[in-house]
C-alpha positions as CSV (number, residue, x, y, z in Angstrom):
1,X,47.8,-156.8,11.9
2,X,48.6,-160.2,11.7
3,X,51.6,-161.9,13.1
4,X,54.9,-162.0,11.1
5,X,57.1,-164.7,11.7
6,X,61.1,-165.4,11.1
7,X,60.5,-167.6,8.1
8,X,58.1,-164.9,6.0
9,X,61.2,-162.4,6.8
10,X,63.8,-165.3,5.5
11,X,62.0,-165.5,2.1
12,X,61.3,-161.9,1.7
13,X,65.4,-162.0,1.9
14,X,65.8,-164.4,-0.3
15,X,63.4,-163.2,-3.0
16,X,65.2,-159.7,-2.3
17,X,68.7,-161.2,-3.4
18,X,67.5,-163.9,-6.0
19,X,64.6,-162.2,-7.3
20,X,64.0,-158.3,-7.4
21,X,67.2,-157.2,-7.4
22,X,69.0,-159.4,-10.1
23,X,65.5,-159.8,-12.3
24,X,63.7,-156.8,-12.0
25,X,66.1,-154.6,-11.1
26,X,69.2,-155.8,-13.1
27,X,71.5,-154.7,-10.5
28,X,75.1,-155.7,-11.2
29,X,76.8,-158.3,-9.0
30,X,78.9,-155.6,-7.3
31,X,75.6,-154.0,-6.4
32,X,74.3,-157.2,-4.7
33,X,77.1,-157.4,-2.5
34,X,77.2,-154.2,-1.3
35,X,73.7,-154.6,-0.5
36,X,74.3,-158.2,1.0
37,X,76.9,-156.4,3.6
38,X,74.3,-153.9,4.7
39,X,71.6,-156.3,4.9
40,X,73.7,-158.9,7.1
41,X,75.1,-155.8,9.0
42,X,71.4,-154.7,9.5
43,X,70.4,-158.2,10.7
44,X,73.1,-158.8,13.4
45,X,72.8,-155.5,14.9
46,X,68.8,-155.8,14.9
47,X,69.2,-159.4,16.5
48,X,71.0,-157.5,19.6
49,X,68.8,-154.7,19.8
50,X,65.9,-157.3,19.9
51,X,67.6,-159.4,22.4
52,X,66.7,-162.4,20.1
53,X,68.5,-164.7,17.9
54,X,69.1,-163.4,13.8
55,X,66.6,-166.4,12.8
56,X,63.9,-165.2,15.2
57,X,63.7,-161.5,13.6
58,X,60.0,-160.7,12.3
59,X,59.3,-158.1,9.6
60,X,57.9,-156.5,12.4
61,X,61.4,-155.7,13.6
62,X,62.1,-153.5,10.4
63,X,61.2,-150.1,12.3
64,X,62.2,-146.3,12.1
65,X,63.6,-146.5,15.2
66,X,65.9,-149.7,14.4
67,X,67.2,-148.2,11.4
68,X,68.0,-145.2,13.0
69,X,69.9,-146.2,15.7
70,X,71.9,-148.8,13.4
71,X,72.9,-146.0,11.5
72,X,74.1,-144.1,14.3
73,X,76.0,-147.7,15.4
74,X,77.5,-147.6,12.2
75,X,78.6,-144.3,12.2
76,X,79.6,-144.3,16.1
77,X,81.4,-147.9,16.8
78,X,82.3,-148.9,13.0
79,X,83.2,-145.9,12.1
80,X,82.1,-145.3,8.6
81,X,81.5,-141.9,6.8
82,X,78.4,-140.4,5.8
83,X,78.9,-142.1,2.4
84,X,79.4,-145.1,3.5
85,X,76.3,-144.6,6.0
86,X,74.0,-143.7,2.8
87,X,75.1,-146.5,0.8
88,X,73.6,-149.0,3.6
89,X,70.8,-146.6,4.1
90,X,69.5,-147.1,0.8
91,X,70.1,-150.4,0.6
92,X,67.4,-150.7,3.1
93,X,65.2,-148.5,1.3
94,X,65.4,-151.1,-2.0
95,X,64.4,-153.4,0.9
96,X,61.4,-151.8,2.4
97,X,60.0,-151.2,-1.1
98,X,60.4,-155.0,-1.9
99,X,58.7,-156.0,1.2
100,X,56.0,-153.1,0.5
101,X,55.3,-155.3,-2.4
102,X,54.9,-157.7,-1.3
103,X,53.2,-157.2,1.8
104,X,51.4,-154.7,1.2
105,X,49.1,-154.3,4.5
106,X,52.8,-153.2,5.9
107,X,53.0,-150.3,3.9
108,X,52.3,-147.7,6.4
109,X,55.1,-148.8,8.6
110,X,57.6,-149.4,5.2
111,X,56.3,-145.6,3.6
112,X,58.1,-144.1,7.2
113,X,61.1,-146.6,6.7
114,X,61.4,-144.5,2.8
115,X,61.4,-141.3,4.7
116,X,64.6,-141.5,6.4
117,X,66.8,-138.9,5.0
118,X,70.2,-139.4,3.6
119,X,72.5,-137.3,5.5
120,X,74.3,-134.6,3.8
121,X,77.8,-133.4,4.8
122,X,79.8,-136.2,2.9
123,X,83.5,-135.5,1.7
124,X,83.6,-134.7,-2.3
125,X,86.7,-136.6,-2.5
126,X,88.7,-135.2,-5.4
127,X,88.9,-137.6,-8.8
128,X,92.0,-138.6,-9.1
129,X,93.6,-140.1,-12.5
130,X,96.9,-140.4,-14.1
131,X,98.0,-137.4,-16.9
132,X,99.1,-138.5,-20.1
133,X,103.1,-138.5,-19.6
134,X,102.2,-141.2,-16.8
135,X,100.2,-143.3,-19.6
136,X,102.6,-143.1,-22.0
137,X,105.3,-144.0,-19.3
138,X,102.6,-147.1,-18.2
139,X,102.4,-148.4,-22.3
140,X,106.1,-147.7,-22.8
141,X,107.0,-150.0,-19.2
142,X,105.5,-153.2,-20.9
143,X,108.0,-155.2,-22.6
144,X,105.8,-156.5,-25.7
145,X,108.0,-159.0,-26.7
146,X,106.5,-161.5,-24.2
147,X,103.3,-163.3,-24.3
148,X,102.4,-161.5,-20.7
149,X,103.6,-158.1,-22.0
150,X,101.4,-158.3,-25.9
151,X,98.2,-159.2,-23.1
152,X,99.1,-156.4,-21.3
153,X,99.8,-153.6,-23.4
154,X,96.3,-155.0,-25.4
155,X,94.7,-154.7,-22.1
156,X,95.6,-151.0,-20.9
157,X,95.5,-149.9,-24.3
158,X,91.7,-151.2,-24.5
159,X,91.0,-149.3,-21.5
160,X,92.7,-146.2,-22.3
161,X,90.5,-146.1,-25.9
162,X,87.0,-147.1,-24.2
163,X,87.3,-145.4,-20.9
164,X,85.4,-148.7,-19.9
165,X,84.8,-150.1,-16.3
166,X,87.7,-152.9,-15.2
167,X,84.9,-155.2,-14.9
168,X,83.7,-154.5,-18.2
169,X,87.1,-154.8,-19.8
170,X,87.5,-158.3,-17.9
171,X,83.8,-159.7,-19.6
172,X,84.4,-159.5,-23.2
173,X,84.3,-162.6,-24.8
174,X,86.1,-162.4,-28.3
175,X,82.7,-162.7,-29.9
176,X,82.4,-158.9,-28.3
177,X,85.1,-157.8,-30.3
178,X,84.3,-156.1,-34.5
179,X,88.0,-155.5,-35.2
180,X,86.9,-154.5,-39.0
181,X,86.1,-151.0,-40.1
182,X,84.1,-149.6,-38.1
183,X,86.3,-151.0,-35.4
184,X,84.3,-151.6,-32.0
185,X,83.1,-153.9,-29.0
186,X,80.6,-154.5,-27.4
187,X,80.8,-153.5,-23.7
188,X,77.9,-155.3,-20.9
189,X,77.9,-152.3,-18.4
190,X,76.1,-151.9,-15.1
191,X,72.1,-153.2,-14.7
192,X,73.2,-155.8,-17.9
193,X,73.4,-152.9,-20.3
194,X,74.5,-153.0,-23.4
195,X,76.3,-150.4,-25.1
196,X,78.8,-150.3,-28.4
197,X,82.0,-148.7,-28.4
198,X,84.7,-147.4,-31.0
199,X,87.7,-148.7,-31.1
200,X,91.0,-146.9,-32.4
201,X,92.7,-149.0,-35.2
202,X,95.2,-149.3,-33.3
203,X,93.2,-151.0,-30.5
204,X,91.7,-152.9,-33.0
205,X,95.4,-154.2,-34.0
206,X,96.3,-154.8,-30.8
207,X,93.5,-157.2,-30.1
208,X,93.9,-159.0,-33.7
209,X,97.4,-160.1,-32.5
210,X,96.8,-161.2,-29.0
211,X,93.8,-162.8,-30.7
212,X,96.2,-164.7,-33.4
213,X,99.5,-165.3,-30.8
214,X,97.5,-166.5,-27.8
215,X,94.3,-168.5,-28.8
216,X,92.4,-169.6,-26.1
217,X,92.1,-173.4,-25.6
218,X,88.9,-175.6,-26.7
219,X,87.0,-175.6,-30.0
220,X,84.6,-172.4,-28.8
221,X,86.3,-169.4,-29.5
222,X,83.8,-166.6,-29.9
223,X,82.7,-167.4,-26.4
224,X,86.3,-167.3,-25.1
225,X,87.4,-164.8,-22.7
226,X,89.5,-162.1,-24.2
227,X,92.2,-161.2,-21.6
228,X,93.9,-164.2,-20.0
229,X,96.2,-165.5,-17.0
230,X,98.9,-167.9,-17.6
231,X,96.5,-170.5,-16.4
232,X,93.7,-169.8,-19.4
233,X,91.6,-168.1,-16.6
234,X,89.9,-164.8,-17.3
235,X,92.2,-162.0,-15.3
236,X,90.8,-160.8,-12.3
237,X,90.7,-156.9,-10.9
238,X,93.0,-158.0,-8.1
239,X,95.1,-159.1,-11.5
240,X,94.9,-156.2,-13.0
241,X,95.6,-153.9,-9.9
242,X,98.9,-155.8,-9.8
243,X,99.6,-155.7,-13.2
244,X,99.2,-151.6,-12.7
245,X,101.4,-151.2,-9.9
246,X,104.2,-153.5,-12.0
247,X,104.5,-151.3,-14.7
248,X,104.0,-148.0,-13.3
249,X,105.2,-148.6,-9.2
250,X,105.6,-145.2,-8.7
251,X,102.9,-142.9,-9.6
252,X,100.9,-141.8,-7.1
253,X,98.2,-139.1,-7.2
254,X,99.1,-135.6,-7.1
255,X,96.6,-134.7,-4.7
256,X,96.2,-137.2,-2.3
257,X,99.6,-139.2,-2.6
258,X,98.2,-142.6,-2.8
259,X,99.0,-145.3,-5.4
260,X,97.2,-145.2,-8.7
261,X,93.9,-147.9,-8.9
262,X,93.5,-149.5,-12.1
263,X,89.6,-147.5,-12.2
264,X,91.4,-144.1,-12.4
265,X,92.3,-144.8,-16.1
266,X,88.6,-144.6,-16.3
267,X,88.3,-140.9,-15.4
268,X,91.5,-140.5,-17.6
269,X,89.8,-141.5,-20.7
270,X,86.8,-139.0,-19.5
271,X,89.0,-136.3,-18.7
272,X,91.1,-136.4,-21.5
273,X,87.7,-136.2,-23.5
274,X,86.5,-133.0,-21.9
275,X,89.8,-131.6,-22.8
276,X,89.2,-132.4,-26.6
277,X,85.8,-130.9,-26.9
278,X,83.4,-133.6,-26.8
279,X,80.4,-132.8,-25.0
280,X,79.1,-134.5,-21.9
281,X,76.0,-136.2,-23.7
282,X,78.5,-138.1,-25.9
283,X,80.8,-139.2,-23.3
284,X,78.1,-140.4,-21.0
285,X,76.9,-142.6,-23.7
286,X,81.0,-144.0,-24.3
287,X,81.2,-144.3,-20.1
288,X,77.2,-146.1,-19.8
289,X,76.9,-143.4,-16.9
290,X,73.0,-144.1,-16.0
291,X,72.9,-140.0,-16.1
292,X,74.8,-137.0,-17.6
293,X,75.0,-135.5,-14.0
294,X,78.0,-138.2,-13.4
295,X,79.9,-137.5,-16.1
296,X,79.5,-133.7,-15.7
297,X,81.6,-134.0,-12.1
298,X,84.5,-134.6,-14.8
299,X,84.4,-130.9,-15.2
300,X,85.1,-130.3,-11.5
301,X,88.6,-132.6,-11.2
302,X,90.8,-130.9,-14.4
303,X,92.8,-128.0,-12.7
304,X,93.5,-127.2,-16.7
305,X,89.5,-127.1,-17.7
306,X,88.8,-125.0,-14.4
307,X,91.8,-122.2,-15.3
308,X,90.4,-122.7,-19.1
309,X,86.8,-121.4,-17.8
310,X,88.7,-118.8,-15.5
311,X,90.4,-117.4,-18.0
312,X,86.8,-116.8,-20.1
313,X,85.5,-115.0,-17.6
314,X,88.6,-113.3,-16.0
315,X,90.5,-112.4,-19.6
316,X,92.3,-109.5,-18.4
317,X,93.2,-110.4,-15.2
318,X,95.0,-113.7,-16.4
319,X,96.6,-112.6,-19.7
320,X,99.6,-111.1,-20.6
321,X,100.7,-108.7,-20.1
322,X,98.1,-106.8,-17.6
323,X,98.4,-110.1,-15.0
324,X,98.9,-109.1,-11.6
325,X,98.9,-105.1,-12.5
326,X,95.0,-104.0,-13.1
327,X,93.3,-102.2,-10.6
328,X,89.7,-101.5,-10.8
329,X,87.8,-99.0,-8.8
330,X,84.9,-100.2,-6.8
331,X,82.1,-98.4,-9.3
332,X,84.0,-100.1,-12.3
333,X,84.0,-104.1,-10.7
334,X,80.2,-103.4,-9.7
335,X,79.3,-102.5,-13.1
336,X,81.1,-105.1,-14.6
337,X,79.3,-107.6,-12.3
338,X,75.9,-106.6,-13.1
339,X,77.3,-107.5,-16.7
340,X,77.7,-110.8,-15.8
């Protein structure tokens, strides 16, 4: 095997970042620096297991046994969770297959990096979202008689109807917008994808005004950003997390008592769905989730959907007027379990 130096392990970073993941992989920009944190957190903490300076790591120092023991680091002394812990785990798996590619005489030593297990045990952290008295509360908060308060109602309004990412939301350019029948935008979702989107007339309305009473500045206007700060900047998620906890500073979530996050308006939209019927293949194409598993954990956060299915299976015990009074024999609840 030949000798690997520091600079070959510079440009296979480099390429990783400007390259693969952007190009090949259309991985979004939040995806890059998620992966940017575990790769720099990799690098420092192989540098001191080496006993050698970040610039003088090799490929060669890309081993099982580094890996393993930064993940234990990173679970020990930075205290992350096991989420957190597989998130920079397969980061460096997107890694090892890039260099594998590259390099491909390393691929024995990469093909053991791959088989690292992700470790299981992480918390299913409930989905939290605001009910629809608490929306209706938000919209009703917004004084649109201002300039700030027609942007604002627009903008939680459009995320309400589209169930869209914050990010997504925060992209459209007003050529994205068809506010004639059949309303819809055009939403540029994770990996650069590209999906369309109904829009309630309503919406559609909405957007029309804001459109007519606050024209962006500069002789381009189908390129223009939609939703704007005071300075003609496009709003910012840190903007819009404000703007959330103006108009509705109380709510907080029922079940773990922290403040609402502009993103739970997302799993509102998807909830609210479920409720109303539509099936999971039609609102993981309205969400872009890359697979219906996602949108499927929907069913798992609505205490209402959960006491609908109980009720399916359980009729008698939950209905009037039997609730809390039937008692079945052990012969009878056997039989009515092999039934099942």
């Amino acid at each position: 095997m030949r000798p690997l130096s520091s600079p070959e392990l510079g440009r296979l970073v480099v390429s990783f970042f400007e390259d693969y993941l952007p190009a090949q992989r259309g991985m979004s920009i939040h995806t890059l620096r998620s992966y940017r944190d575990a790769i720099v957190l990799w690098l420092r903490f192989a540098s001191r297991h080496a006993g050698r300076r970040l610039e003088s790591l090799r490929v060669a120092d890309l081993t099982v046994e580094s890996i393993e023991r930064f993940l234990e680091y990173l679970e020990a002394e930075r205290r992350n969770g096991i989420g957190t812990r597989n998130v920079r785990l397969a980061a460096l798996h997107t890694f090892a297959r890039h260099i594998a590619a590259k390099l491909p005489e390393q691929i024995g030593m990469l093909q053991s990096i791959l088989n690292i297990p992700f470790k299981r045990g992480a918390k299913q952290v409930p989905i939290e979202y605001p009910e629809s008295s608490d929306i209706r509360a938000l919209l009703a908060h917004i004084d649109r008689r201002t300039p700030a308060g027609q942007r604002d109602y627009a903008l939680f309004a459009t995320l309400c109807n589209t169930g869209a990412r914050v990010q997504e939301i925060l992209n459209l350019r007003i050529r994205d917008l068809r506010l004639d029948p059949p309303e819809q935008i055009r939403l540029h979702g994770k990996g650069d994808k590209i999906r369309l989107c109904p829009l309630w007339p309503q919406t559609a309305n909405l957007l029309r005004d804001l459109i007519r009473a606050q024209p962006p500045d500069g002789s381009d206007l189908p390129a223009a950003p939609l939703f704007r700060n005071r300075n003609g900047r496009p709003l910012t998620r840190f903007g819009v997390r404000y703007l959330l906890r103006k108009h509705l500073p109380n709510y907080r979530s029922s079940t773990s008592g922290r403040r609402i996050y502009p993103h739970a308006l997302r799993h509102a939209t998807a909830v609210h769905m479920l409720k109303d019927g539509i099936d999971f293949g039609t609102i993981s194409q309205i969400l872009g989730h890359a697979s219906v598993t996602t949108t499927m954990r929907y069913a798992r956060a609505d205490l209402d959907l959960k006491r609908q299915a109980l009720s399916q299976v359980f009729p008698d015990f939950l209905g009037p007027p039997l609730a809390g009074r039937i008692r079945w024999h052990g012969t009878e609840l056997t039989r009515w379990l092999r039934r099942l």
